[in-house]
C-alpha positions as CSV (number, residue, x, y, z in Angstrom):
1,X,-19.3,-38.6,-59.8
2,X,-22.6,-38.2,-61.3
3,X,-24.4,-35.7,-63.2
4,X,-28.1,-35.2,-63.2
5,X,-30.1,-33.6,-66.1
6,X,-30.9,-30.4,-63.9
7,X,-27.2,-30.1,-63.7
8,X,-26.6,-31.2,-60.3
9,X,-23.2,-33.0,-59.3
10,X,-23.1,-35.1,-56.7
11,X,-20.3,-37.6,-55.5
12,X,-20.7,-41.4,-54.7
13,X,-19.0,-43.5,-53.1
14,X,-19.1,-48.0,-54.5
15,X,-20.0,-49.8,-51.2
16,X,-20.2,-53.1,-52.8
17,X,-20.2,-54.8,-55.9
18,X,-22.0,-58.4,-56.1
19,X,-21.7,-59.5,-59.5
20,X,-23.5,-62.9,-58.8
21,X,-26.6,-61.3,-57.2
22,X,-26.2,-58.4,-59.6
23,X,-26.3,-55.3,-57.2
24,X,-24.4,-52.2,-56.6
25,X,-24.6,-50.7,-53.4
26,X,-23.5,-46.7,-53.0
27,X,-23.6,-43.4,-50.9
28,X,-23.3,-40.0,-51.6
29,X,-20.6,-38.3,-49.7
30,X,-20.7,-34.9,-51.7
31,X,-22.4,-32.7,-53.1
32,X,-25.0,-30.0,-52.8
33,X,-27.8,-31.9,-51.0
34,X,-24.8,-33.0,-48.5
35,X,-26.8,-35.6,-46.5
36,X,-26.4,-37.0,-42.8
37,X,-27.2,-40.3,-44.0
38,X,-27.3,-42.2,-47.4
39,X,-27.3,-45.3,-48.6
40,X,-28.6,-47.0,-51.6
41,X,-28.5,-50.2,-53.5
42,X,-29.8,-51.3,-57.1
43,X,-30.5,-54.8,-58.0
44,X,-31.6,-56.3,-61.3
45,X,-33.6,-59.9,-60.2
46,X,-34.4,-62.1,-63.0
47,X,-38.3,-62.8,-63.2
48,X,-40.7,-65.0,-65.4
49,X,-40.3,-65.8,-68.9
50,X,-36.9,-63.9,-69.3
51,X,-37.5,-60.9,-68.2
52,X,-36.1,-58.4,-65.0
53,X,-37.2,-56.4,-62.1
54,X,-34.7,-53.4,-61.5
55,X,-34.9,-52.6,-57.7
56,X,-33.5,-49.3,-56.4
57,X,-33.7,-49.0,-52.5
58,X,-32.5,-45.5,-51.1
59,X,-32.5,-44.2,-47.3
60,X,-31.2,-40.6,-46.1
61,X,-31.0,-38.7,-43.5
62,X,-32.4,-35.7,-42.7
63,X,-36.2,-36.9,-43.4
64,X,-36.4,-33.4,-45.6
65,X,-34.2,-34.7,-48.4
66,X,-36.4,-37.6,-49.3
67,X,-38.3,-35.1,-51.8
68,X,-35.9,-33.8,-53.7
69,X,-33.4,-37.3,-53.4
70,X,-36.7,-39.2,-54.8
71,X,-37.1,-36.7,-57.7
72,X,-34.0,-37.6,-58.4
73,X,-34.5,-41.2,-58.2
74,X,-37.3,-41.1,-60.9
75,X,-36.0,-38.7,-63.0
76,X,-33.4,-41.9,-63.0
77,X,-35.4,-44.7,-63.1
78,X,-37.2,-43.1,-66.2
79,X,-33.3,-42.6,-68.0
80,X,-32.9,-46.1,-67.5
81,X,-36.2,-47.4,-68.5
């Protein structure tokens, strides 16, 4: 379960842990957005001179949730910067 700063709840589901590659992949199967279709995965690759590239890849279904869903996705992004 995961709470946003706006107060939204929504509910994930752990696809798959790869601890060697370092990524997570997840869906959201509840929740008020309710999608057809989610998937995501986040990824931390190692780059030059000791330092990482965090990589967050999300697709949903229907097309209309992208807004909001990529809101969200920032609004994360910027949390875990």
């Amino acid at each position: 379960m995961v709470t946003f700063a706006d107060g939204t709840v929504v509910h994930e589901l752990i696809v798959s842990l790869d601890d060697a590659a370092r990524r997570i992949a997840y869906s959201v199967v509840g929740g008020p957005l309710n999608p057809v279709h989610h998937h995501a995965s986040l990824q931390v690759c190692a780059e030059a001179g000791g330092r990482s590239r965090f990589v967050w890849i999300t697709d949903v279904q229907p097309h209309n949730l992208a807004e909001p869903i990529a809101a969200m996705v920032d609004q994360g992004i910027r949390v875990i910067a």
